[in-house]
N, C-alpha and C positions, 0 to 999 in steps of 0.2 A: 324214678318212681313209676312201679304200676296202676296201670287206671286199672278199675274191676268196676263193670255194670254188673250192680247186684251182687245180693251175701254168694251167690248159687256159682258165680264165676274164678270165685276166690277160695280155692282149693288148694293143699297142701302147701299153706305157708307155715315154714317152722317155728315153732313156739310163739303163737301170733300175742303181742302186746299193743293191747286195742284201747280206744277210745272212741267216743258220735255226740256227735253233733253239728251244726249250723256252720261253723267256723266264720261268720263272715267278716270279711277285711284281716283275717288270721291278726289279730291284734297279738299285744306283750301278754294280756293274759292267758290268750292259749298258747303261748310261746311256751310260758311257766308250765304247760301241761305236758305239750310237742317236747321240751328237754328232757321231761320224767319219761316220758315214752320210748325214749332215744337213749338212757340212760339204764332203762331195763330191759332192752333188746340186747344193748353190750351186758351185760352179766350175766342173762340167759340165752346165750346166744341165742337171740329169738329177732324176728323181724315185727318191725311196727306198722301199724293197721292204723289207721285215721277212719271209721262210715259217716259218709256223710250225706246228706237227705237233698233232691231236687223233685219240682221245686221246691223254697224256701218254706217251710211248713203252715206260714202262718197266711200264704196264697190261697192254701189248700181248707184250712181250718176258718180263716176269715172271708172268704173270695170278696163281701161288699167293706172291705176293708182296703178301699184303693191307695191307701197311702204310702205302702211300702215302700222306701227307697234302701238299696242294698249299698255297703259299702265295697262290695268286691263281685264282681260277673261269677258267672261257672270259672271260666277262663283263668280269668286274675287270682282267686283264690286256689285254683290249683297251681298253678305257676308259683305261688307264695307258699304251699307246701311243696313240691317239691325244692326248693329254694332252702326250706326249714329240714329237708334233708329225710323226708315221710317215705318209708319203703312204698307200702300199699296202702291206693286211696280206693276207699269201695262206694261210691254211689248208688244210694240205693231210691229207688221212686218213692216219691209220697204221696200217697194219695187218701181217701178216704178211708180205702180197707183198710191200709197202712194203720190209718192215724187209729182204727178201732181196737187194734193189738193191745193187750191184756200186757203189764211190764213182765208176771210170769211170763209171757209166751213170748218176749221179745228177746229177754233174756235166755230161753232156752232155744231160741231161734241161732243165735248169736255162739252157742255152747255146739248145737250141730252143728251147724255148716262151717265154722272156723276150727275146731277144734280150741275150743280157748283158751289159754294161758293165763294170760293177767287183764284183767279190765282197770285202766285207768280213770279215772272221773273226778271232778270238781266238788269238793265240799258240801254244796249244795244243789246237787246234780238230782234233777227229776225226771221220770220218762215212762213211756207207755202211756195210754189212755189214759186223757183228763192229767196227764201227768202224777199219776197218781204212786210210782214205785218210788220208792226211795232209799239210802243209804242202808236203812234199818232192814229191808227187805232184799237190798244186794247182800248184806252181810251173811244173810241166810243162805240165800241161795247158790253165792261162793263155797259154802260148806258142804251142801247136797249136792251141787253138781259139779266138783271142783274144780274151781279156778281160781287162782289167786285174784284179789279184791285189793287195789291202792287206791288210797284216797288224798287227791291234795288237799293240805290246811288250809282253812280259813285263814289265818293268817299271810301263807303264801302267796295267795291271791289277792289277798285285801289290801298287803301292801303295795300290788301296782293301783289298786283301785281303778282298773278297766273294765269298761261293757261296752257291746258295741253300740246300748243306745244311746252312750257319755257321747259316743267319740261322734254318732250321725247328730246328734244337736250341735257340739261344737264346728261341726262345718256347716250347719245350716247358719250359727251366727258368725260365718267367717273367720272363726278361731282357727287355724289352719297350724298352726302353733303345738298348741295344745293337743289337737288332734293327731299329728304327725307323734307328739309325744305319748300319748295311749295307743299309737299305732304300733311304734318300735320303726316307721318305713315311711315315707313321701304317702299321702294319699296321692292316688292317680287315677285316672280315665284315659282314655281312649277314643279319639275322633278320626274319621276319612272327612280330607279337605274334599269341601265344594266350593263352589263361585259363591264370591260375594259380591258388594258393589262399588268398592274397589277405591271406597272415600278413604282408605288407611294410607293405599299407595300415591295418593295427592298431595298427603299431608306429609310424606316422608316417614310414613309408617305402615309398611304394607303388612296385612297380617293374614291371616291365614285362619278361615273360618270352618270350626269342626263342626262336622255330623253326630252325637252322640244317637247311635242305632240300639242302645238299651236299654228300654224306658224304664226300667229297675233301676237303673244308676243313679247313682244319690249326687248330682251336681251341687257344689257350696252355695253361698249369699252371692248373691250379686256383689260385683266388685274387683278392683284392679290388683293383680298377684304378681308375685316375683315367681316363675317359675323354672324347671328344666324339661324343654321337649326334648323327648328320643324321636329321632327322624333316622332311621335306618341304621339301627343300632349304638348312632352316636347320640349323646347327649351335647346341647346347644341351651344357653343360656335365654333367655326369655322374658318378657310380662306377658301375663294373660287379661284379657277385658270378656266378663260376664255379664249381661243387662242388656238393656235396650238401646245402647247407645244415643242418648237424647237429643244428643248436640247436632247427630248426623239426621238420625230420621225419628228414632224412638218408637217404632212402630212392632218391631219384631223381637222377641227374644234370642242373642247370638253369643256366641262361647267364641271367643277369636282373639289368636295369640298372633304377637309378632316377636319374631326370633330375631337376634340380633346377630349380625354379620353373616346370616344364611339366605343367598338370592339362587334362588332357584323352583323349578316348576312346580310345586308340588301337589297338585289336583291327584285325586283321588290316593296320594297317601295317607296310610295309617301312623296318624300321630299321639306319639303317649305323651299328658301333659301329668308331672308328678308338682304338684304346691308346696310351695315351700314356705311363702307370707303372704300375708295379705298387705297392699300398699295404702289403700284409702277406698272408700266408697265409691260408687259410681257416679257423677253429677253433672249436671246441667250449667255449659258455657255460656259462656253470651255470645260469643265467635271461635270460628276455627280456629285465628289466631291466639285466642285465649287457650282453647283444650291444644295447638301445638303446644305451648309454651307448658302448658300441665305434663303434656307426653313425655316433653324433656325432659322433666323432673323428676317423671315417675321412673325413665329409663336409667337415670344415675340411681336414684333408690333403689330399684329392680336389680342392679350390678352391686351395685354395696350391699344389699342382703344376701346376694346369693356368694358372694366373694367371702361372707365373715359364716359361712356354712362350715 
């Protein structure tokens, strides 16, 4: 997959079959878009175009709107398309001017600098300022400035019934389930091990406490998970522990997994934790040798979910 900064970089791709927007976490229902894409490049022998807008639009259009949590980085969501098999990914800045584009002028934006082929889009697909263009105004403007115009059904979509704001509530209530299931893919993040304080490796559970460096990332509920770390391209069986740990100190909020049959240094690696369940809530011991005696049990449930994967 090529990356392209900007429409202006993205020159003489043949028969470009395009699609824009957000994509974030590339869930199953822009899967259903990304296979039409893929699927009209092979018949006109043309290659597929993904634009996709940084930042996140609604940074730009909301800024006292702190709430935003992203399910996929810059990073992760291109690695998910090129994964999804996207020729060319064009990134384009958003910003104010950006956001004041008239849909005529984004559209004929789109028509210059690509030479456009086919525009694919979503049933209910809006854009340009105030989001104001729509279906009934692509239909037009396909005809005047010819490109071919696909539209996925309502129905196509509606039967996975995904959005990405289904899927960041159901991690927010620990549904990691469900969420994995509107995803089509593991949710996952991304942490560099730091020190911790090291009450895991006392107890016979030494775990390994992530940095999560992007405060956009949409971390789940609090709560003990079955999951798979990638630690150097291998994947390693695991529980992950989210919260304040109350039993040890309860004072800080920490994301810290312990991998199972992996002893080894690993301060400042970059570990991908992908979720796979959720085991139980996070809670309050009355002793160490209570929350051992919980760890044990969480680590046989931890191994029996991820075994019947």
């Amino acid at each position: 997959m090529k990356i392209h900064q900007g429409l202006h970089t993205a020159l003489n791709i043949p028969h470009p079959i395009v699609t824009a927007g957000t994509f974030d976490g590339v869930h199953a229902g822009h899967g259903k878009i990304i296979e039409k894409l893929k699927a009209l490049a092979a018949e006109h022998k043309g290659e597929t175009v993904l634009i996709t807008f940084e930042p996140h639009p609604r940074l730009v259009l909301f800024p006292e709107d702190n709430g935003l949590k992203l399910l996929s980085t810059s990073e992760e969501r291109n690695e998910l398309l090129r994964e999804a098999g996207i020729d060319h990914l064009i990134i384009v800045p958003f910003t104010k001017d950006f956001s004041r584009l008239s849909s005529n002028e984004w559209i004929h934006m789109l028509v210059e600098n690509l030479l456009l082929h086919t525009l694919v889009i979503g049933y209910d697909h809006h854009f340009g300022r105030n989001r104001e263009g729509s279906i009934g105004q692509l239909k037009q403007l396909s005809k005047e400035l010819e490109f071919n115009l696909v539209e996925i059904p309502a129905q196509d979509i509606d039967d996975i019934r995904v959005s990405s704001t289904k899927i960041r509530q159901a991690l927010m209530e620990g549904d990691v389930k469900s969420a994995n299931s509107c995803l089509g893919h593991p949710y996952s993040f991304t942490g560099i091990v730091v020190e911790g304080n090291r009450k895991g490796r006392e107890i016979g559970y030494p775990t390994a406490n992530l940095e999560i460096r992007n405060p956009l990332k949409l971390i789940p509920a609090d709560g003990v998970y079955a999951v798979n770390a990638v630690v150097d391209n291998k994947i390693h069986q695991g529980m992950l522990n989210i919260g304040f740990r109350p039993t040890v100190d309860g004072k800080k909020h920490a994301i810290e997994v312990h991998i199972f049959n992996l002893e080894q240094n690993l301060y400042g690696t970059a570990i991908t934790i992908q979720l796979m369940s959720r085991i139980r809530n996070e809670i309050k011991f009355e002793n160490i040798d209570a929350l051992k005696s919980q760890l044990d049990h969480d680590a046989k449930t931890a191994i029996n979910e991820l075994n019947a994967v």
